[in-house]
C-alpha positions in Angstrom: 125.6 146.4 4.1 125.4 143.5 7.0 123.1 140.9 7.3 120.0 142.5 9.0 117.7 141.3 11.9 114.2 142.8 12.7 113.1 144.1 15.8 110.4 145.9 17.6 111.4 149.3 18.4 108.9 151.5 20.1 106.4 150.1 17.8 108.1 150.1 14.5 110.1 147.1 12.7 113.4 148.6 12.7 116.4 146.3 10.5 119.0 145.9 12.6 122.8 146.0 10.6 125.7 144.2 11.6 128.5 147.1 12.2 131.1 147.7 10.5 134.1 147.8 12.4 134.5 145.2 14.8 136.0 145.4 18.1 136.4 142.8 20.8 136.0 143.6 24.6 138.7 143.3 26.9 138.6 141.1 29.8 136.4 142.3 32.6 135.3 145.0 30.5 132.0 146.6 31.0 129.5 146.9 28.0 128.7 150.7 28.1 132.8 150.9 28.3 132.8 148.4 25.1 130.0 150.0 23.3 131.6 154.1 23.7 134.8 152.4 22.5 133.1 151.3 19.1 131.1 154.5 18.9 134.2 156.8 19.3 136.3 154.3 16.6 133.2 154.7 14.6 133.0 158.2 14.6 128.9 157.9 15.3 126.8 159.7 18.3 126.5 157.3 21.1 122.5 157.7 20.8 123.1 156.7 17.1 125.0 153.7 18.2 122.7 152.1 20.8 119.5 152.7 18.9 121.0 150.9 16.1 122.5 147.7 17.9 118.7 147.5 19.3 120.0 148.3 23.1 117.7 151.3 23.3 115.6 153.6 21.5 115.4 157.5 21.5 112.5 157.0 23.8 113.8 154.6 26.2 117.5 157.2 26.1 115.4 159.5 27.8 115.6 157.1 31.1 118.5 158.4 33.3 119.1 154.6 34.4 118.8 152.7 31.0 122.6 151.7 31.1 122.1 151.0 34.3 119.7 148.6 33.5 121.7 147.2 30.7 124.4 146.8 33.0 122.5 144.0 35.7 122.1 142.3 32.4 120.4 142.5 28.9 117.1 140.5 28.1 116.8 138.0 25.5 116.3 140.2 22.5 118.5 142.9 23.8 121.0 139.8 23.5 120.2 138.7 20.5 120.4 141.8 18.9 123.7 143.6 20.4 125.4 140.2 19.5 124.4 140.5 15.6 125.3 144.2 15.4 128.8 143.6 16.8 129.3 140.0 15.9 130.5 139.0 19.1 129.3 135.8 21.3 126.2 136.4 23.4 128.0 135.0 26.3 130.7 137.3 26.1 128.2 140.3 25.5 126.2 139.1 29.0 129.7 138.5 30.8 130.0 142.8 30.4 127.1 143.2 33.0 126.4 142.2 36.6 124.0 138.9 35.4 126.4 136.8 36.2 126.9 137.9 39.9 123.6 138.8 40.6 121.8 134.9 39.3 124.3 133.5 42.7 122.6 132.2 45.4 123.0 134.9 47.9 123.6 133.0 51.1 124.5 129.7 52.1 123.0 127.5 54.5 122.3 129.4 57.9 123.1 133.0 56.4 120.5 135.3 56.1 119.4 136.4 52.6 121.4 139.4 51.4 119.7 140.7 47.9 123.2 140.7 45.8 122.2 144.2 44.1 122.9 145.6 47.4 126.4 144.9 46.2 126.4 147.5 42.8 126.7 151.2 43.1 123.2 153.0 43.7 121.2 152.2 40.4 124.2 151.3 38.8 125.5 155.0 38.7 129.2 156.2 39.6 132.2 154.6 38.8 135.9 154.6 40.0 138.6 154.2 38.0 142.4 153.3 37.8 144.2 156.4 35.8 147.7 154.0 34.8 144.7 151.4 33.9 142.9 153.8 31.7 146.0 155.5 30.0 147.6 151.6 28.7 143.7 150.4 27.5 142.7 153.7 25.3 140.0 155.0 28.3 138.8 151.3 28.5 136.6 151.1 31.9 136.4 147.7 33.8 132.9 146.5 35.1 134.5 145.8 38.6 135.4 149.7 39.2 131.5 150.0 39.7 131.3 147.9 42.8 130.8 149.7 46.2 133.8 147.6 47.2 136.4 148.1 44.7 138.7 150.7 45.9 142.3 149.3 44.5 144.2 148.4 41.2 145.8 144.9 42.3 148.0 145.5 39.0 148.9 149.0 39.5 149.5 148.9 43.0 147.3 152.0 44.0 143.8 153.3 45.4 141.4 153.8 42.8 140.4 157.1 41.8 136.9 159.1 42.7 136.5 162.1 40.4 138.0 163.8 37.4 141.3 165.6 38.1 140.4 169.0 36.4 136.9 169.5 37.7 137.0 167.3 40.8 133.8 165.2 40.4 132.4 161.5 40.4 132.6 159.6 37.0 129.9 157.7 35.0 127.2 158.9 37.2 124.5 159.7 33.7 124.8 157.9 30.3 127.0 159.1 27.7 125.8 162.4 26.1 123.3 160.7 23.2 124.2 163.4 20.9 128.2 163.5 21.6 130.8 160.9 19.8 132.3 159.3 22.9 135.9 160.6 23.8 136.9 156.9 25.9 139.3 157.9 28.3 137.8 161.5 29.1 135.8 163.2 31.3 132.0 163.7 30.0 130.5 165.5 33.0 129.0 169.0 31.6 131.4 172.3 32.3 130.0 174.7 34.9 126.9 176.4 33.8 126.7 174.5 31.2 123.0 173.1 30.5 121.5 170.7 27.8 122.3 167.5 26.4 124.8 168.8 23.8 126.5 170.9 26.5 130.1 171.6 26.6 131.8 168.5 28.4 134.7 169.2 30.9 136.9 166.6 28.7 139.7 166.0 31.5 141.7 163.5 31.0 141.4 160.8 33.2 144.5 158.9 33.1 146.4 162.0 34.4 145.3 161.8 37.7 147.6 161.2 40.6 147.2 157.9 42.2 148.5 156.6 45.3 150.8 154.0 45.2 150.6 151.1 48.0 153.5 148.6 49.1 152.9 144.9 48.1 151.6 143.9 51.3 149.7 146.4 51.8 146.1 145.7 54.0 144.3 147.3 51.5 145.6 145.6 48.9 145.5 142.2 50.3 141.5 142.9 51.2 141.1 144.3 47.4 142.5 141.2 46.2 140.8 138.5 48.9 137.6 140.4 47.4 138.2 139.9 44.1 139.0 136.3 44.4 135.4 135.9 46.3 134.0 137.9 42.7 135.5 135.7 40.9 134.8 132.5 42.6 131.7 133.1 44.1 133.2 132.0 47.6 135.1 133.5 50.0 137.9 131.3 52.6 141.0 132.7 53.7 141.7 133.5 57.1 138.7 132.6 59.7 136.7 131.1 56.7 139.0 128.4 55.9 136.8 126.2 57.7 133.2 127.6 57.2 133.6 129.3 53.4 130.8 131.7 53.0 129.5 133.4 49.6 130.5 136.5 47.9 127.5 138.3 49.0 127.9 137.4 52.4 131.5 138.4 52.1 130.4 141.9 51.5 127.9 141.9 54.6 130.6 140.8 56.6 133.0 143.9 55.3 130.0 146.2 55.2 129.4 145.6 59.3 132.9 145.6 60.7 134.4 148.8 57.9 131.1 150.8 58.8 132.1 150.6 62.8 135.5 150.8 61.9 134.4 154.6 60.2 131.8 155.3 62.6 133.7 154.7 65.7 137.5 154.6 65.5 139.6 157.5 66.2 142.2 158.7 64.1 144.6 157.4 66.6 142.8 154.1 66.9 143.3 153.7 63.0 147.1 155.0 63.0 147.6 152.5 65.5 146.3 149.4 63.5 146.5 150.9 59.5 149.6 152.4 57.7 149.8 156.0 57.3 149.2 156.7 53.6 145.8 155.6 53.6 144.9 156.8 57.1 146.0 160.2 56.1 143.9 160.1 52.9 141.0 159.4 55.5 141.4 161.6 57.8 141.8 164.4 54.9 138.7 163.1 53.4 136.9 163.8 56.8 137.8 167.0 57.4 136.6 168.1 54.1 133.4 166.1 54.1 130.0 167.8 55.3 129.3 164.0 56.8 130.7 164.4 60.1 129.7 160.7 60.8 130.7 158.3 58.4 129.2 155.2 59.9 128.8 153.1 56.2 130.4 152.3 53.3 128.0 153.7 50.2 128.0 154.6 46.6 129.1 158.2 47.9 131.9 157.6 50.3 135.7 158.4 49.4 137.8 155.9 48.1 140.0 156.7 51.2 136.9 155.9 53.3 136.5 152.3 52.0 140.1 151.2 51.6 140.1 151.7 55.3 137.1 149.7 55.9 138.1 147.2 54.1 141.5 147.0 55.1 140.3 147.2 59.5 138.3 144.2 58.6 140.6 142.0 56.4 143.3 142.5 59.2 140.4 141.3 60.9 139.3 138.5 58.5 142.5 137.3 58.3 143.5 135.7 61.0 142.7 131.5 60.7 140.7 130.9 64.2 137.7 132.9 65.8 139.7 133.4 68.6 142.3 135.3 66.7 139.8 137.4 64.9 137.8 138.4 68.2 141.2 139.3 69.7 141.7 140.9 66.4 138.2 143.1 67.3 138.1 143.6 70.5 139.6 147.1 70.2 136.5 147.8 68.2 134.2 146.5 71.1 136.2 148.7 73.5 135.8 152.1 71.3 132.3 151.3 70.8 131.5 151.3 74.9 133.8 154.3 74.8 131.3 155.8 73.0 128.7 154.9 75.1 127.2 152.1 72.0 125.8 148.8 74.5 128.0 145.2 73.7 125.5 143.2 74.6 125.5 139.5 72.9 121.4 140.3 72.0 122.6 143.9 70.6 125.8 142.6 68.3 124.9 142.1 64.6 126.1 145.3 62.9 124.4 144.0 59.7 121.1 142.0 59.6 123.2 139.5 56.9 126.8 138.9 57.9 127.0 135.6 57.8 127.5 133.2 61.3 131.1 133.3 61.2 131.4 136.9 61.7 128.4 136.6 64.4 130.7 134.3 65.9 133.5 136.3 66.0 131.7 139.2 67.5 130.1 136.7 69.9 134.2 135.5 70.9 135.0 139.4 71.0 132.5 140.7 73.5 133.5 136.9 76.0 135.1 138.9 78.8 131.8 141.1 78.9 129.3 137.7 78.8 128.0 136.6 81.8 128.8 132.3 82.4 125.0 132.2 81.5 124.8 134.3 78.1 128.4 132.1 77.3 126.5 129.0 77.2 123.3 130.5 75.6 125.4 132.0 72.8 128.1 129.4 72.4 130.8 130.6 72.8 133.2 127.3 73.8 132.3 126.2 70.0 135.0 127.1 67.0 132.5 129.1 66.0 129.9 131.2 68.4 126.3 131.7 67.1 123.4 134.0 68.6 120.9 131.4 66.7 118.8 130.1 69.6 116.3 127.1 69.4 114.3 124.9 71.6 116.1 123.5 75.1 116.2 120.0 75.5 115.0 119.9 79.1 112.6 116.8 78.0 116.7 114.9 77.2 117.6 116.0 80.9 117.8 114.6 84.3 116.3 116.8 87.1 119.7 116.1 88.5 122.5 115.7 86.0 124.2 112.2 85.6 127.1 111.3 87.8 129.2 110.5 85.1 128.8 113.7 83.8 128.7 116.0 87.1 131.2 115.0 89.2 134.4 115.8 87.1 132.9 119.9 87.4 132.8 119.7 90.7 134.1 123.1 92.4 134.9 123.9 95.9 132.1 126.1 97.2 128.9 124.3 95.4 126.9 121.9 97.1 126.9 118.7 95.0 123.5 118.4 95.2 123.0 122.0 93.7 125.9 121.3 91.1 124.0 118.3 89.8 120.7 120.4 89.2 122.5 124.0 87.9 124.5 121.8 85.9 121.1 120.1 84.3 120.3 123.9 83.8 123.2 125.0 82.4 123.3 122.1 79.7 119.8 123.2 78.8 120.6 126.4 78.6 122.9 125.8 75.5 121.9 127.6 72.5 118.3 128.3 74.0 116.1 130.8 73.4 114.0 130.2 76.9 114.7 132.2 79.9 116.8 130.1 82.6 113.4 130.8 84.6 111.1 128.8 82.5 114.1 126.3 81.8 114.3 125.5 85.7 110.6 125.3 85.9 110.6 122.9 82.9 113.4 120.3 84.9 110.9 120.7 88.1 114.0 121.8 89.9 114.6 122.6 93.9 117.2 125.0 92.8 115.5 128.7 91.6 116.6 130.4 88.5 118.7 132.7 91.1 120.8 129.7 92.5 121.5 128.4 89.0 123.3 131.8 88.6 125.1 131.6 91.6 126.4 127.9 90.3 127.4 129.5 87.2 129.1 132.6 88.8 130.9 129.9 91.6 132.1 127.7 88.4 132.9 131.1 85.9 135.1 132.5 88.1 137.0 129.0 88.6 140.0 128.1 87.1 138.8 126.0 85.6 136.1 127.1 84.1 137.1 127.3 80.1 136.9 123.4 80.7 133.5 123.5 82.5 132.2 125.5 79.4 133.6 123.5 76.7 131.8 120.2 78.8 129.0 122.0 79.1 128.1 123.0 75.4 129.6 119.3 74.5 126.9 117.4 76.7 123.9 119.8 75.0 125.5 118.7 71.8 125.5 115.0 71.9 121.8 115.3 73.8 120.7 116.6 70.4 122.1 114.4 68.1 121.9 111.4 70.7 118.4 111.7 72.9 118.2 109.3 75.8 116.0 106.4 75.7 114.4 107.9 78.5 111.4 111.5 78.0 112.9 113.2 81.2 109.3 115.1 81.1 107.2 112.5 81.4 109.1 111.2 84.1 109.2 113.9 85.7 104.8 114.1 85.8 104.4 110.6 86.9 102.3 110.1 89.9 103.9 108.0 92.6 101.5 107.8 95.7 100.9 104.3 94.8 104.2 103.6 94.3 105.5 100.7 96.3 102.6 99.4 98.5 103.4 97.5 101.7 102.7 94.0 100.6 104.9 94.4 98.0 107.5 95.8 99.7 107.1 93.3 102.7 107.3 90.2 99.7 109.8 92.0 97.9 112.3 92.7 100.7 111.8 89.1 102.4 112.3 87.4 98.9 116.3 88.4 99.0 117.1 88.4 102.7 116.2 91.6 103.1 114.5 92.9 106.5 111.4 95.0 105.5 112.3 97.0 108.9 110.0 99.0 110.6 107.6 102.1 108.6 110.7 104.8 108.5 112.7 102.2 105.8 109.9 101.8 103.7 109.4 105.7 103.5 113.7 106.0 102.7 113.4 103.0 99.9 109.9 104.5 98.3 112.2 108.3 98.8 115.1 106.5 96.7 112.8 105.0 94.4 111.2 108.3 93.3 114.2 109.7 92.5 115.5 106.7 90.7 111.9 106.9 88.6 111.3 110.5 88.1 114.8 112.0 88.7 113.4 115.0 91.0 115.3 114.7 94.1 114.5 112.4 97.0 113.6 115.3 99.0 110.4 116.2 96.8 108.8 112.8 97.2 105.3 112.3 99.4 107.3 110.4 101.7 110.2 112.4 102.6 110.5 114.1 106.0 111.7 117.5 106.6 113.9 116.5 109.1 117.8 116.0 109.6 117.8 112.8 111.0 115.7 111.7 107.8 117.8 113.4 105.5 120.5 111.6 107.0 120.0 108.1 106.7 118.3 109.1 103.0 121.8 110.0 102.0 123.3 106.8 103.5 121.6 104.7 102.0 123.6 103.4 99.1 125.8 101.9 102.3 123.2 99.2 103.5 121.0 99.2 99.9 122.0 95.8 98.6 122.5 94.9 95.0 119.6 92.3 95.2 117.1 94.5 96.4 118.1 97.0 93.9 117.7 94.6 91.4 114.3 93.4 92.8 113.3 97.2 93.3 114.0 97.9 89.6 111.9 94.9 88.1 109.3 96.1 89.9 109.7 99.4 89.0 109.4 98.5 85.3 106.3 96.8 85.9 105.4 100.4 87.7 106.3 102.1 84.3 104.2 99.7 82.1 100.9 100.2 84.7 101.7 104.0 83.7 101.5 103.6 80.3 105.3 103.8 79.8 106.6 101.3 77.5 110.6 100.1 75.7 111.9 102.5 78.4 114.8 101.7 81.5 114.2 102.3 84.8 117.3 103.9 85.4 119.5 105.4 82.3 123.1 107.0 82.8 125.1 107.9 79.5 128.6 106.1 78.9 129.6 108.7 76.7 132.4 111.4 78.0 133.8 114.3 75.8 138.4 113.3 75.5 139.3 115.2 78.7 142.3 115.4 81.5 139.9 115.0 83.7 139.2 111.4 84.6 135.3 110.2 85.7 135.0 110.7 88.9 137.6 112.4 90.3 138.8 109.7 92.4 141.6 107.4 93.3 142.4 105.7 90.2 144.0 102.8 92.4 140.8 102.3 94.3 139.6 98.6 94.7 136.0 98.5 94.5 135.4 94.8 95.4 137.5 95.6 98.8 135.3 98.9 99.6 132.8 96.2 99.4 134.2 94.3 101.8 134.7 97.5 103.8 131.7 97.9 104.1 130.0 95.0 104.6 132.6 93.8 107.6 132.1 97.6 108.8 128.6 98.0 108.3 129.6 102.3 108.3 126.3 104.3 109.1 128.4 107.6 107.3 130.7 107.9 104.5 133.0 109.9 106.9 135.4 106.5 108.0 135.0 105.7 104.2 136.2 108.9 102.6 139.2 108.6 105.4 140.0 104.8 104.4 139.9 104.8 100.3 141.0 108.5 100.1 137.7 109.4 98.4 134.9 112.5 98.6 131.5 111.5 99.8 130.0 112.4 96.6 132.7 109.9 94.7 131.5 107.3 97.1 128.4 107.6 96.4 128.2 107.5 92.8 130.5 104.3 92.8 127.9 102.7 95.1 125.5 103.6 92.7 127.2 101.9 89.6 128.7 98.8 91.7 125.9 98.7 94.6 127.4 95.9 97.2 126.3 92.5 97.4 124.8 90.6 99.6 127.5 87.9 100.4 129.8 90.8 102.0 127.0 91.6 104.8 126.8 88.0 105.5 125.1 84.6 104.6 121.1 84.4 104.3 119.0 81.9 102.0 119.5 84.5 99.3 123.3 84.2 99.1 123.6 80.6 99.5 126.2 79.7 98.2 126.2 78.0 94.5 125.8 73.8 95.3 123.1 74.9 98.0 121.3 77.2 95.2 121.5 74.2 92.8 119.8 72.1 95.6 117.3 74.2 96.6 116.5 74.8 92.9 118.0 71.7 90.7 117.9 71.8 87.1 114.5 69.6 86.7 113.0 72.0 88.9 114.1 74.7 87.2 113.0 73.7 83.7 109.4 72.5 85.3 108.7 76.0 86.6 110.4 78.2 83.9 109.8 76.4 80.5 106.7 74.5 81.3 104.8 76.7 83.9 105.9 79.7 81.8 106.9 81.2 85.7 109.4 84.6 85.5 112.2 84.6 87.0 111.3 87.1 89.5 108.3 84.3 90.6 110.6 81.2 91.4 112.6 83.6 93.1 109.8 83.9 95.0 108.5 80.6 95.2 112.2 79.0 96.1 113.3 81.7 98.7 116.1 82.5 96.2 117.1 86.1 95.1 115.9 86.7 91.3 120.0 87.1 90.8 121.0 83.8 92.0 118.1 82.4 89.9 119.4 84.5 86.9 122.9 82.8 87.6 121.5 79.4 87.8 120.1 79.8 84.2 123.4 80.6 83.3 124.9 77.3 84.6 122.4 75.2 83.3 122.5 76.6 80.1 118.6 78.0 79.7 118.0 80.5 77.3 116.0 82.7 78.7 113.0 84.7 77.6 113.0 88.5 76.2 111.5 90.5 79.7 108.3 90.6 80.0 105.1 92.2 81.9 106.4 90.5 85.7 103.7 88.1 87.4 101.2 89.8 89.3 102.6 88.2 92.4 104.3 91.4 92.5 100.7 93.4 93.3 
């Protein structure tokens, strides 16, 4: 007699005896395996054996799926009381059931949830089995033969077997007959006709069943044991997820989606063409004698054939280190599904509501030659990885008309610059967004319709350069997020401007550096240029802009006579502007110095260009078009542009006025007592004793500099301004 334990049975206090004969599991054993192995050396019932180890009682035998149960893992006193009886550790007892697998986390970050019992046979029922395994163990069954996706003996070499050789059907599918001493190793299925639980058992032995045999590089067995390490690990990252690892149970997602296409699509040719015979003609037998004409999904009922071929499809697949090589890898799957008339449509791909995002991204790369430029940038598919997860658009980070810096290296013959600047804005925005390109051109208050954002897509798609364009594309979205601009695009883009730039200002403003006010049509082209310096819509869109091509004209030459002083004048008072609107610790005027590493260089132009003598071009020249320009410096119009509007030109090239004295008359009209009376006693701005001493607010700045005044944080400007 053993030490006893007590324990509720049904009940009853029942004393629960350590057994006689002990008997230690073998690795990766499972526990209903373990327990009919002690039973049989015992020479006891296998009801007599689990009632008395305290698993279950003659009542709770009556449950078809109580070692099923037992197998997703034993409760406390079910532990307790199986480890007494048999005297072995209760960690050991709870590593011969599924606990371990099933307490993982079932997804990682981004995945969706996957409930890890998907993963076991239907209820726990049906097993598969390796015959040499069987024969060299004494009919010892491993817990891993139970999974959906266990299909080969890594040891063996071979394809796991489905049903008893003598009377052809699936194994383990009912608990061991309670009233029968097990026979390990043997078939316990009942014979034909036979009923009851004491039936006559078919008794075939299993280890003399024909298995067959796989080379050593075999697909199938390299996906066999690329699952198995994932089991064992918990994590999954050869091939495509050497990068991005992903769990076990997403693993299985992953396999699940691509194997069940693979069988519910792929012709026998399609297979013979990408699998090695011996499995494909196990399949293909399998078919032919299955009812299931459509075998679309690996399940607790489908031939072994059936999932060595899933599995294999997909880890030739899988296996492959980039997403590119694994969409190449798939795309003969795409094609057989749209020969079947199934949609490949980036909104339709999935194939599995949990795969995780690298296989999303894979099908994403797969279906790129079917994606229109639009749905590339929505879905991503310039990143390593692809992803159909959409989110907010970050039209409020985003010009009306894209940065300079940023547009003119896409530039592509037969798009407008103009309309490149505001499809580009578009097409950031469009990066991984979930809003339609409607509501995002409506959001950027662009000229350009949702329509002719398409047809700057389509123009720059079918460039060739367009693999570039993309990869800029999704790079810009990506540094907006994780680097806004100091500047809500939005709100700019809803400020009211019909007090913007009132005449007295204008007439002080222009006279205080040199600068003729001119007669009502400049005034309209300056307030034009200022709106779109404030709000980034386009000049065109302002009050003052005239529908005319005369107008036009001159607005778009007017970085040729703008000078920098009365830029720099326009922009102080523009900030003052800003403030009265309630907009405060924002620039007038923001342009990003950051540039993804590419061949292309900023603007396109001639790297040997001298800006300081394009200055002096154009001050002795005083051009009225950028045509003699472009001719001269061997420059586009849109290049010259955009370097006039980083390096404007200065006054002193168009000639001498009081504003561009030169330095020892500045210092008389403004000497250093002067200076330090008006600035650090009066407390006047900078902008005012430009205004007072007929000097231009940057000669005054310079001044400070060569008398040595510190000057002030900016402020709220003098009202001299009003």
């Amino acid at each position: 007699m053993g030490q006893q334990n007590v324990r509720r049975v049904c009940g009853l206090t029942v004393a629960l005896r350590t057994l006689p004969i002990r008997i230690r599991p073998l690795p990766g054993e499972s526990l209903d395996s373990w327990l009919e192995t002690i039973a049989g050396r015992m020479d006891t019932t296998w009801g007599d054996l689990v009632e008395g180890i305290g698993l279950a009682s003659r009542h709770e035998q009556r449950r078809r799926d109580y070692v099923a149960a037992a197998l997703r893992g034993l409760s406390v006193p079910q532990l307790a009381a199986v480890s007494h009886c048999t005297g072995v550790d209760a960690d050991v007892v709870q590593s011969m059931t599924f606990s371990a697998l099933l307490d993982r986390p079932p997804r990682s970050a981004g995945a969706r949830s996957v409930p890890p019992s998907s993963l076991l046979w239907l209820r726990g029922f049906r097993s598969r089995y390796c015959a040499p395994c069987l024969g060299e163990s004494g009919g010892r069954w491993s817990l891993w033969w139970r999974l959906r996706w266990a299909f080969a003996c890594e040891r063996h070499r071979c394809l796991l077997q489905d049903v008893c050789p003598d009377c052809q059907r699936a194994q383990r599918t009912e608990p061991a007959p309670s009233g029968l001493v097990p026979r390990p190793g043997r078939c316990t299925r009942r014979m034909p006709n036979a009923n009851g639980r004491s039936a006559a058992r078919c008794g075939g032995q299993l280890s003399s069943a024909d298995s067959l045999v796989l080379d050593l590089e075999h697909p199938a067995l390299r996906a066999q044991s690329a699952i198995r390490h994932a089991l064992e690990t918990g994590t999954a990252d050869f091939g495509v997820y050497g990068q991005s690892p992903v769990t076990f149970a997403e693993l299985i997602a992953d396999f699940a989606a691509i194997g069940g296409r693979v069988l519910a699509y792929a012709s026998p040719t399609e297979l013979s063409a990408l699998l090695p015979a011996d499995i494909v003609g196990n399949h293909i037998e399998a078919l032919e004698a299955s009812s299931d004409e459509k075998m679309g999904r690996v399940t607790a009922e489908s031939p072994v054939s059936a999932t060595a071929v899933a599995a294999a499809a997909t880890w030739l697949t899988l296996a492959t280190p980039t997403t590119r090589g694994a969409a190449d890898r798939l795309r003969w799957l795409i094609e057989s599904n749209r020969k079947h008339g199934v949609a490949v449509r980036a909104s339709s791909l999935g194939w599995g509501r949990s795969v995780s995002a690298v296989v999303r991204g894979v099908q994403l790369a797969a279906v790129e030659s079917f994606l229109v430029p639009s749905d590339q940038l929505r879905y991503r598919i310039a990143c390593r990885i692809p992803s159909a997860n959409l989110s907010k658009s970050v039209t409020e980070r985003l010009p009306t008309l894209l940065w300079a810096t940023w547009s003119l290296p896409l530039r592509c013959p037969g798009i407008g610059y103009p309309e490149l600047r505001a499809g580009l804005s578009a097409a950031i925005a469009l990066v991984g967004a979930r809003a339609s390109l409607a509501d995002i051109v409506t959001a950027l208050g662009s000229t350009v319709t949702a329509r002719g954002v398409l047809r700057v897509l389509q123009r720059l798609g079918a460039s060739p350069g367009w693999i570039e364009t993309r990869w800029a594309i999704t790079t810009y979205a990506d540094h907006l997020k994780g680097s806004p601009p100091p500047i809500d695009y939005r709100r700019r883009r809803l400020l009211s401007c019909n007090g913007l730039l009132p005449d007295a200002v204008w007439e002080q403003l222009s006279g205080d550096v040199g600068f003729g006010a001119g007669r009502g049509l400049r005034l309209r082209l300056v307030r034009s240029w200022l709106f779109e310096r404030l709000t980034t819509l386009p000049a065109e869109q302002s009050p003052w802009s005239i529908a005319s091509a005369g107008f036009q004209n001159r607005l778009s030459t007017m970085s040729l006579w703008m000078t920098a002083e009365l830029i720099d004048s326009l922009d102080e008072y523009a900030q003052t502007f800003l403030r009265d609107e309630g907009i405060h610790g924002e620039p007038v005027r923001w342009r990003p110095s950051w540039r993804p590493a590419s061949d292309r260089d900023t603007f396109g132009m001639n790297p040997e260009l001298d800006v300081e003598s394009l200055h002096r071009w154009i001050g002795a020249r005083k051009p009225r078009s950028f045509a003699e320009l472009v001719r001269k410096f061997g420059i586009t119009t849109d290049v010259a542009r955009a370097v006039l509007d980083e390096t404007p030109v200065g006054s002193l090239w168009f000639g001498p006025t009081i504003g561009l004295a030169t330095p020892p008359t500045r210092m008389q009209v403004l000497p250093r007592r002067k200076f330090d009376l008006l600035y650090n006693e009066k407390r006047w701005g900078l902008f005012r004793i430009a205004a007072h001493t007929g000097l231009s607010r940057r000669a005054v700045t310079e001044l400070a500099a060569v008398y040595g005044v510190q000057l002030r944080p900016p402020g709220r400007p003098t009202r001299l301004m009003r």
